[in-house]
Backbone as CSV, one residue per row, in Angstrom:
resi,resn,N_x,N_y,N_z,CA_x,CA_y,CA_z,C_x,C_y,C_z
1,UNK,118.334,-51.584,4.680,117.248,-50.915,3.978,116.517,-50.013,4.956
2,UNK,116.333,-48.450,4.447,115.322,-47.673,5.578,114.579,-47.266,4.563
3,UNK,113.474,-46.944,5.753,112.160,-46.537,5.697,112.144,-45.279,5.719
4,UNK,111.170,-44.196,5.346,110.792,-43.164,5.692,109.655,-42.506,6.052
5,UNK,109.110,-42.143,6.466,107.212,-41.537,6.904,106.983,-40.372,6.654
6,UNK,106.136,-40.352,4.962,106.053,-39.506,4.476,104.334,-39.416,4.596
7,UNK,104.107,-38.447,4.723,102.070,-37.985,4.646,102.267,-39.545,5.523
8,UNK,102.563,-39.920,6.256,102.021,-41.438,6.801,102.008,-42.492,6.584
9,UNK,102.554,-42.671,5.117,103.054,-43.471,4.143,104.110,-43.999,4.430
10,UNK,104.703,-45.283,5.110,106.107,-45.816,4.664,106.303,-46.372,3.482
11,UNK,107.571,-45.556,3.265,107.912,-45.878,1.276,109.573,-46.089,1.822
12,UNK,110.194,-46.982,0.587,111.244,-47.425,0.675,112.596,-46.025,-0.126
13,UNK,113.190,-45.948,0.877,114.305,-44.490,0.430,115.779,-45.145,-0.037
14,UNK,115.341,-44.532,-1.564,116.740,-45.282,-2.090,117.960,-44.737,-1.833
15,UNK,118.164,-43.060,-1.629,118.826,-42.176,-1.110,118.710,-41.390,-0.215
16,UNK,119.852,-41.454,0.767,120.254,-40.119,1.789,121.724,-39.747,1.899
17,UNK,121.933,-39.120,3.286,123.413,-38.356,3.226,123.508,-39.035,4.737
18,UNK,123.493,-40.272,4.980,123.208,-40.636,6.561,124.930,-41.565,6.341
19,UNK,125.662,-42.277,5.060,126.642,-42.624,5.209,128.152,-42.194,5.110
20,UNK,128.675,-42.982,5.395,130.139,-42.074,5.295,131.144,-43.120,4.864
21,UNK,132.079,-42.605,4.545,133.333,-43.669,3.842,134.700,-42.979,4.422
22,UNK,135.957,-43.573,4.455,137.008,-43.507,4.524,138.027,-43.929,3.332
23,UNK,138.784,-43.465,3.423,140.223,-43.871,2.203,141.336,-43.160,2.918
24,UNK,142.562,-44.367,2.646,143.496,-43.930,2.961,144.626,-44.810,2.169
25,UNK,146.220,-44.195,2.597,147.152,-44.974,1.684,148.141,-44.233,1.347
26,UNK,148.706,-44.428,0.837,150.710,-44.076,0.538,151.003,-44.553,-0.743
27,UNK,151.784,-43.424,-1.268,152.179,-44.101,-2.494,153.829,-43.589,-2.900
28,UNK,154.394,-44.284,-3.321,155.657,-44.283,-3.851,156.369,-44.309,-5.013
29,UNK,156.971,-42.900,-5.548,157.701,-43.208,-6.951,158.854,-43.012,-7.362
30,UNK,159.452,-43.702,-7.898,161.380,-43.934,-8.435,161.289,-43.581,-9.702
31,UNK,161.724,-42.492,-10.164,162.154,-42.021,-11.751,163.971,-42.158,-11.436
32,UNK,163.938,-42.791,-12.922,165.354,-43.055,-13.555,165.400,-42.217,-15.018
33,UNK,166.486,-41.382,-15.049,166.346,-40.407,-16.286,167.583,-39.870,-16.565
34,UNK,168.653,-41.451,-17.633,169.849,-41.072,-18.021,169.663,-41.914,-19.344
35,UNK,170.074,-40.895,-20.281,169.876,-41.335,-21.740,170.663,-42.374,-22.232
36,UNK,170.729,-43.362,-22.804,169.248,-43.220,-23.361,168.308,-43.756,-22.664
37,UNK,168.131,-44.020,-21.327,167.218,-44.791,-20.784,166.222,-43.802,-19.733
38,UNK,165.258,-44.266,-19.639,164.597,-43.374,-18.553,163.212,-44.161,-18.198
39,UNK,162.538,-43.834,-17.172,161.499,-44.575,-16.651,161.296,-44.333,-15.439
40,UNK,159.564,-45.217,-14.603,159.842,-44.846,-13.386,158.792,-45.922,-13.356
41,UNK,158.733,-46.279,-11.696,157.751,-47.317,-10.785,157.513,-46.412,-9.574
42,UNK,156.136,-47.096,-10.059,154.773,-46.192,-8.845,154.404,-47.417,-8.264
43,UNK,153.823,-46.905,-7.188,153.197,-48.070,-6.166,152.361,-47.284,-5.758
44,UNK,151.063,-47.850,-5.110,150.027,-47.213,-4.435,149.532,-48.094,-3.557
45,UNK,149.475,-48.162,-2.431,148.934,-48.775,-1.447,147.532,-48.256,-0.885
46,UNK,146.641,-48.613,-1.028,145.463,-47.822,-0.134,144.312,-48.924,-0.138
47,UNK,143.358,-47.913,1.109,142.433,-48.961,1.722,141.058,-48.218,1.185
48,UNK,139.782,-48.572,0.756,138.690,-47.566,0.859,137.443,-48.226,1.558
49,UNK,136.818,-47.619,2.355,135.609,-48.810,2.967,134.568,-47.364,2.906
50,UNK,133.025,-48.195,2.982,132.319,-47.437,3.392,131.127,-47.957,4.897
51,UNK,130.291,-46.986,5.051,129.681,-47.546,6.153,128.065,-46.982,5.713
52,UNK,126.854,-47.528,5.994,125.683,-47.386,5.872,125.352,-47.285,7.005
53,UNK,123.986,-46.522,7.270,123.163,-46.641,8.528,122.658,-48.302,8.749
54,UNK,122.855,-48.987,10.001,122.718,-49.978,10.180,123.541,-51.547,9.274
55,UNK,124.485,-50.670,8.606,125.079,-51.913,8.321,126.585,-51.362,8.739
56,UNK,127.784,-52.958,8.608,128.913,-52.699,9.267,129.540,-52.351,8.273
57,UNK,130.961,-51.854,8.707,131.751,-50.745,7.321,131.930,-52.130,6.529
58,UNK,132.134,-51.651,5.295,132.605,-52.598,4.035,133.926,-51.974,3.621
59,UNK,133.996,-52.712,2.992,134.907,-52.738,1.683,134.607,-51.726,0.465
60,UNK,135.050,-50.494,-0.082,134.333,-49.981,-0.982,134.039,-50.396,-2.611
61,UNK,133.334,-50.692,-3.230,133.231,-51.320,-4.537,134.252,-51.017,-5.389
62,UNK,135.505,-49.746,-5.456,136.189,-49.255,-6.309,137.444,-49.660,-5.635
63,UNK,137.935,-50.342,-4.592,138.832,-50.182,-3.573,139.447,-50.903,-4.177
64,UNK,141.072,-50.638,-4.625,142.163,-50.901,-5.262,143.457,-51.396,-4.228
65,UNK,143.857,-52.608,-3.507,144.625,-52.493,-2.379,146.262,-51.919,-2.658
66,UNK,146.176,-52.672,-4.200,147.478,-52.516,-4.818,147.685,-51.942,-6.146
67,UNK,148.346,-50.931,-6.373,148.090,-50.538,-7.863,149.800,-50.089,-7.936
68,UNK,150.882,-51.087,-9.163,151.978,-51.141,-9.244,151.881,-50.607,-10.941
69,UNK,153.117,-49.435,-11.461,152.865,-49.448,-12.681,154.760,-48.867,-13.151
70,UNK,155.110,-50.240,-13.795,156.764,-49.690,-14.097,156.340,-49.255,-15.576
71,UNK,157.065,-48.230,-15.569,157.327,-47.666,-17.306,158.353,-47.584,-17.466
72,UNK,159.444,-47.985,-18.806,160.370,-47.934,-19.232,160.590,-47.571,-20.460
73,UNK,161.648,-46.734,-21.117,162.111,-46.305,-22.592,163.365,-46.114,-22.476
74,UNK,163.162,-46.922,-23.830,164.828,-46.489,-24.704,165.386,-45.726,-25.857
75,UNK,165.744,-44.655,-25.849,165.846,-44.253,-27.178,167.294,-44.349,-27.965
76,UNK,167.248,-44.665,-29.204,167.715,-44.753,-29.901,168.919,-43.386,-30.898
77,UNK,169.662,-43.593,-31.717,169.761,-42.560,-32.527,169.435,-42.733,-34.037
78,UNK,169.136,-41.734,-34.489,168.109,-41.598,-35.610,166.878,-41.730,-34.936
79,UNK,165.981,-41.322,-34.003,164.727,-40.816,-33.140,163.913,-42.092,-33.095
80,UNK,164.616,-43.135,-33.005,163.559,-44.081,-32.570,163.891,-44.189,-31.324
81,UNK,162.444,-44.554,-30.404,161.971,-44.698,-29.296,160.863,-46.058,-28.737
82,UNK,162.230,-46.806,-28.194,161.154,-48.527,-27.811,160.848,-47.828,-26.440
83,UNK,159.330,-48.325,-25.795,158.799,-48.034,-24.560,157.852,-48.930,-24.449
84,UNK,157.759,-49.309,-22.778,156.462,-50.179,-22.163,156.374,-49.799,-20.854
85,UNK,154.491,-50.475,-20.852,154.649,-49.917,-19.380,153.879,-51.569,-19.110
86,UNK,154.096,-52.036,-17.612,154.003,-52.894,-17.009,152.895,-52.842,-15.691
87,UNK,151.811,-52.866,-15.582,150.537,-52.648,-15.222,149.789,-54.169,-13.639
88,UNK,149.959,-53.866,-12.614,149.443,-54.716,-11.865,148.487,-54.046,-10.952
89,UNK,147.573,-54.107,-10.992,146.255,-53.998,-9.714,145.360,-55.261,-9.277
90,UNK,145.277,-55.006,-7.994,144.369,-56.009,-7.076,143.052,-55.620,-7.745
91,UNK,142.450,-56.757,-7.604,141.199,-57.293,-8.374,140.118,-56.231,-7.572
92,UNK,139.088,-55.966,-8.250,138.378,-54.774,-7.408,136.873,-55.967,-6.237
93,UNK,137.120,-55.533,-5.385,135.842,-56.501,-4.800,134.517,-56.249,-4.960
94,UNK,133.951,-57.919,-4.880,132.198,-57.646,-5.668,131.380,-58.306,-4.812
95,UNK,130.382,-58.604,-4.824,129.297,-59.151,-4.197,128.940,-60.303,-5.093
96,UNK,129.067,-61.855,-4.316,128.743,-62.781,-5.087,127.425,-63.391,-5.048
97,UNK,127.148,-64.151,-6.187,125.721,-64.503,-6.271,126.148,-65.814,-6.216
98,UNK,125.214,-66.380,-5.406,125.464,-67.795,-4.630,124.659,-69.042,-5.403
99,UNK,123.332,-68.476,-5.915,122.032,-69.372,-6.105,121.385,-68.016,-7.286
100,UNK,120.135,-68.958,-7.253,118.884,-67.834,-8.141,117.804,-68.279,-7.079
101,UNK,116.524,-67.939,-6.968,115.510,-68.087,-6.527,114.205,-68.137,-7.934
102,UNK,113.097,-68.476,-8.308,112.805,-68.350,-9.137,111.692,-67.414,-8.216
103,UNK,111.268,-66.444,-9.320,109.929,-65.788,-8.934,108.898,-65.861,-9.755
104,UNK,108.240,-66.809,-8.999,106.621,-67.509,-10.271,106.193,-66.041,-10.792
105,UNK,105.821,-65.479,-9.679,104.684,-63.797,-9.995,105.153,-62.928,-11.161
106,UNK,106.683,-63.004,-10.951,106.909,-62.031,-12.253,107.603,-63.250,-13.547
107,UNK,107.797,-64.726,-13.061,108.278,-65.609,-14.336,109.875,-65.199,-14.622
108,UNK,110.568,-64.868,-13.217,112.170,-64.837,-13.617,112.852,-65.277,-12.424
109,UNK,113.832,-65.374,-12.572,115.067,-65.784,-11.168,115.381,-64.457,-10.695
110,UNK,115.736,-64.730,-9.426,116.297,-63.661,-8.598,117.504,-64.208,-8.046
111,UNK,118.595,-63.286,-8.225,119.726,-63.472,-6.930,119.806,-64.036,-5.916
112,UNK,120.595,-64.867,-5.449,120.977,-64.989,-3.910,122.242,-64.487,-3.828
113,UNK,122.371,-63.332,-3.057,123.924,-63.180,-2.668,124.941,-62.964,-1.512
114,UNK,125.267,-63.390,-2.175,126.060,-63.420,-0.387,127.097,-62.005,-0.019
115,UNK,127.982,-62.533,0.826,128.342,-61.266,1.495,128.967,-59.580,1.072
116,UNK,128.514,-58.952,1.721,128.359,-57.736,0.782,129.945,-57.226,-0.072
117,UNK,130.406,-57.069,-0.715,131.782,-57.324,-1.515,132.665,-58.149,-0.616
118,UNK,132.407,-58.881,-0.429,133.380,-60.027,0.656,134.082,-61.144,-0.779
119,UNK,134.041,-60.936,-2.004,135.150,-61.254,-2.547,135.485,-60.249,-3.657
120,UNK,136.548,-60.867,-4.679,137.477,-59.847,-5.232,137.882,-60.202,-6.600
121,UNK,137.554,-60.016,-7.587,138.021,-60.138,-9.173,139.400,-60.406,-9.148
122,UNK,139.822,-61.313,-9.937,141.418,-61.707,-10.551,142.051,-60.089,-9.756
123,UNK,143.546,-60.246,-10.175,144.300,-59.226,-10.394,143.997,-59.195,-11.897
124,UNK,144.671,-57.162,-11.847,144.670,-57.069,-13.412,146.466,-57.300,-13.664
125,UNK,146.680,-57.644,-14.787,147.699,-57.537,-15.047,147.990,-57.036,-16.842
126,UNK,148.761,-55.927,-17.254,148.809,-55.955,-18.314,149.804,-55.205,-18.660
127,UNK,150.398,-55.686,-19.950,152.131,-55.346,-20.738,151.465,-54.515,-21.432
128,UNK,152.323,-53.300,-21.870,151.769,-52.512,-23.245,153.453,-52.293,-24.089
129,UNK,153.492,-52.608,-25.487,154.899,-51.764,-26.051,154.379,-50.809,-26.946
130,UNK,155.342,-49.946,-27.000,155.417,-49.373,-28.136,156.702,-48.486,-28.930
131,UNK,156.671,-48.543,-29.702,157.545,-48.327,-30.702,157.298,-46.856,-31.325
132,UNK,158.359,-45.542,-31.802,157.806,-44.287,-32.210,158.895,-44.279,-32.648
133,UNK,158.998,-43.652,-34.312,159.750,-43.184,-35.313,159.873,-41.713,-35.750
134,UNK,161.047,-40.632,-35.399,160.509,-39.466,-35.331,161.241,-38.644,-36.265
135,UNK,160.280,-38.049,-37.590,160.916,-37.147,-38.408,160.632,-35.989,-38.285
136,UNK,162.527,-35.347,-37.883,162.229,-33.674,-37.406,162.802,-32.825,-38.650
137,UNK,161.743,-32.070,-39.370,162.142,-31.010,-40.255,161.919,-29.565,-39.787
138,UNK,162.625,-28.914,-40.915,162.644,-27.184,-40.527,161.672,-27.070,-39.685
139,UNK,160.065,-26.936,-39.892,159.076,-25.993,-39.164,158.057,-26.979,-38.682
140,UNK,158.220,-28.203,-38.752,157.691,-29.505,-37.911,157.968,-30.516,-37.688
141,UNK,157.469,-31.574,-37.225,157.870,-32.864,-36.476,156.998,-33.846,-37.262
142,UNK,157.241,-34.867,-37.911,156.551,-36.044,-38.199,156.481,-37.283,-36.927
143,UNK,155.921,-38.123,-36.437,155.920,-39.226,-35.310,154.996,-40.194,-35.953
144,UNK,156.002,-41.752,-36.448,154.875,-42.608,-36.309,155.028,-43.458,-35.568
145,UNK,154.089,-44.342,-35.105,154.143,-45.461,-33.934,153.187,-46.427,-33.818
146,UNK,153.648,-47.340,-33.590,153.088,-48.555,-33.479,153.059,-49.059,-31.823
147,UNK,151.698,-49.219,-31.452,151.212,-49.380,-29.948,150.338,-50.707,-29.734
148,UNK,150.755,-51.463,-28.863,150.319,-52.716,-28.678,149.946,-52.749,-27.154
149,UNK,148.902,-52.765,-26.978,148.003,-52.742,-25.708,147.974,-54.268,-25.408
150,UNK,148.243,-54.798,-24.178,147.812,-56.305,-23.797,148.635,-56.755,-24.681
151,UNK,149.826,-56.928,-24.680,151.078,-57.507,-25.710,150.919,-59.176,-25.359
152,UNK,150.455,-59.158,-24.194,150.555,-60.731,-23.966,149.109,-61.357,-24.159
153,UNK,147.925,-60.205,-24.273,146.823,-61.068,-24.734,146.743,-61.727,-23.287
154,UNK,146.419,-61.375,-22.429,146.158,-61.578,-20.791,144.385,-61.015,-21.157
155,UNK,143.506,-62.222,-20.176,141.947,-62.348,-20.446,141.616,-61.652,-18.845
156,UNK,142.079,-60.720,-18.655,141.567,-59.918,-17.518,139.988,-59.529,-17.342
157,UNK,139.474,-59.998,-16.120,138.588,-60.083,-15.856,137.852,-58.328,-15.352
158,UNK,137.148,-57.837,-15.828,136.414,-56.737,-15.580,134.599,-56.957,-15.444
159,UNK,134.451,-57.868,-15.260,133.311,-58.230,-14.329,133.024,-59.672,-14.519
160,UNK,131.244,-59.656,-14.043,131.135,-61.159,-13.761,129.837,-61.263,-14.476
161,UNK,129.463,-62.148,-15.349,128.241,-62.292,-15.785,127.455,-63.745,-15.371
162,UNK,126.301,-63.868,-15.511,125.747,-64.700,-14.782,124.456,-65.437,-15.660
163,UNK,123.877,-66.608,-15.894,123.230,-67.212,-16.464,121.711,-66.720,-16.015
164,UNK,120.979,-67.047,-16.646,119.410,-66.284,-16.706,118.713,-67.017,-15.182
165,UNK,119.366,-68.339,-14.636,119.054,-68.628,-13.381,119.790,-68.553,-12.372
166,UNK,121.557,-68.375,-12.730,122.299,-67.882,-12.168,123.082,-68.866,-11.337
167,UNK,122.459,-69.889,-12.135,123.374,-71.291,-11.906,125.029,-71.293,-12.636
168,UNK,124.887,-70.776,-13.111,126.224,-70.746,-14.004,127.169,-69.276,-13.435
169,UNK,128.125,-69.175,-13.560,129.044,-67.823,-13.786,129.743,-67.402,-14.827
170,UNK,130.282,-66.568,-15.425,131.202,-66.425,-17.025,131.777,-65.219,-16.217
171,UNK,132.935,-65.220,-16.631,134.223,-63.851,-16.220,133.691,-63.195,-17.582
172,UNK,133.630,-61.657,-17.577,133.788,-60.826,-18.759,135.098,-60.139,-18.667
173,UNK,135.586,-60.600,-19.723,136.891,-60.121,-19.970,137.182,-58.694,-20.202
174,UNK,138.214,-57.834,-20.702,138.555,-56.755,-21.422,139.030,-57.114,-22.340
175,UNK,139.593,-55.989,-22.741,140.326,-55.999,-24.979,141.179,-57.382,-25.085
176,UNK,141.678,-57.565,-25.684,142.562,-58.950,-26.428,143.628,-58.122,-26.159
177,UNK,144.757,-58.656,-27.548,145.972,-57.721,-27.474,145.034,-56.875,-28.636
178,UNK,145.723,-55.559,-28.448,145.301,-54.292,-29.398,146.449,-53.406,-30.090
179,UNK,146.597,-53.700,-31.208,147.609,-53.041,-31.661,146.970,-51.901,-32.090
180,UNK,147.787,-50.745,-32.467,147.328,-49.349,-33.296,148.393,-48.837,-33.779
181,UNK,148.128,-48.723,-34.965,149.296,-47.457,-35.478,148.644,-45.850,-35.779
182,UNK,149.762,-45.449,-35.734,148.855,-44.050,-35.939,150.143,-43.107,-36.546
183,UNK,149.903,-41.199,-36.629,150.797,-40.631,-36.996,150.048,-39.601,-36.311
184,UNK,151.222,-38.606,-36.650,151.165,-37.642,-35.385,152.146,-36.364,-35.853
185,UNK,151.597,-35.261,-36.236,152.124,-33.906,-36.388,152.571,-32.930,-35.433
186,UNK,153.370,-32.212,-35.188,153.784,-31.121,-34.441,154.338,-29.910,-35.552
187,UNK,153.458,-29.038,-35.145,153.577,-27.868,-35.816,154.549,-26.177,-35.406
């Protein structure tokens, strides 16, 4: 936390340009593209930290170590098209709350937390299929499809919620499985 001396006044400065961050990393991709099959796997490896005046570099709040994503399709004849993609990332790191403190003056709990993103949310993991039916006439294209997000219904964690004293913890999840159908013109 810094200070600043303004008219003589020390007041607490929520912003400056005094820190700096790094990112780095490699990434790798394999496309396969012989009919009827085609697809590809990505990998991403990278690091992101940042650093504050007077504190030591961290870990950056968005920092992804691993991000893996296979996609695959098959097509068919008569224009159907089965496809999925296969989804893994390292859990993003957070700052944990250890305790509450109560504060009589204002009548609520406060945080205790501990080290500054020194841990890390689940991995994500998630299946998607989908299915596309395609009618091609003279002067357009009909497409319908059926899309299933989270096919396996995996309770992936996208943050952390916490009880009003903060004795407790609850994972907040993302979507369920999500199906959609839809249709789709080309003109």
């Amino acid at each position: 936390t810094r200070t600043t001396d303004r008219d003589g006044v020390r007041s607490f400065e929520n912003y400056n340009n005094e820190g700096s961050g790094r990112a780095y990393g490699t990434e790798l991709l394999l496309r396969y593209d012989h009919k009827p099959w085609s697809g590809w796997l990505a990998y991403t490896l990278s690091r992101s930290t940042r650093q504050q005046p007077g504190q030591s570099e961290y870990v950056f709040e968005y920092d992804q170590t691993h991000n893996i994503n296979l996609v695959g399709a098959y097509e068919t004849t008569g224009n159907w098209r089965y496809s999925s993609r296969l989804r893994y990332v390292s859990g993003n790191p957070y700052t944990p709350v250890t305790g509450g403190v109560f504060d009589a003056d204002n009548d609520v709990y406060l945080p205790v937390r501990g080290g500054f993103y020194s841990q890390r949310l689940s991995s994500f993991v998630q299946l998607d299929v989908r299915v596309d039916k395609k009618w091609i006439f003279d002067s357009w294209i009909l497409t319908a499809y059926l899309d299933v997000q989270n096919a396996t219904n995996r309770k992936n964690t996208e943050s952390i919620g916490y009880s009003y004293d903060f004795s407790e913890r609850q994972d907040v999840t993302g979507l369920p499985l999500l199906p959609t159908f839809g249709l789709r013109g080309d003109f």
